[in-house]
C-alpha positions, 0 to 999 in steps of 0.5 A: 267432716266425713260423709256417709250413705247407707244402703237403701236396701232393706235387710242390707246394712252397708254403708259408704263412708268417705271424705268426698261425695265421689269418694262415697259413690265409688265406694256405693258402686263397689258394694252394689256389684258385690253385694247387690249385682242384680241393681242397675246404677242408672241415672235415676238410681245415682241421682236417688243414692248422691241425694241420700249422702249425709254429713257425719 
């Protein structure tokens, strides 16, 4: 069953959907240098999107 994570930005509707969570949090860094470059990736913030991740 696919996975998805959308972002938690507000007003931004992008997601990452994926068959694997790695897959999922590749796709999230990706969108997060394009479209949020001024949001640091640090652990907490991994930690937060990794838990956010939903079957679809």
């Amino acid at each position: 069953m696919p996975l998805k994570l959308d972002c938690p930005v507000d007003g931004c509707d992008g997601f990452c959907q994926a068959g694997t969570e790695e897959e999922v949090m590749e796709q999230a860094r990706e969108h997060v240098e394009s479209a949020h470059p001024e949001m640091e990736l640090d652990e907490a913030t991994v930690s937060q999107l990794q838990d956010s991740i939903y079957e679809v």
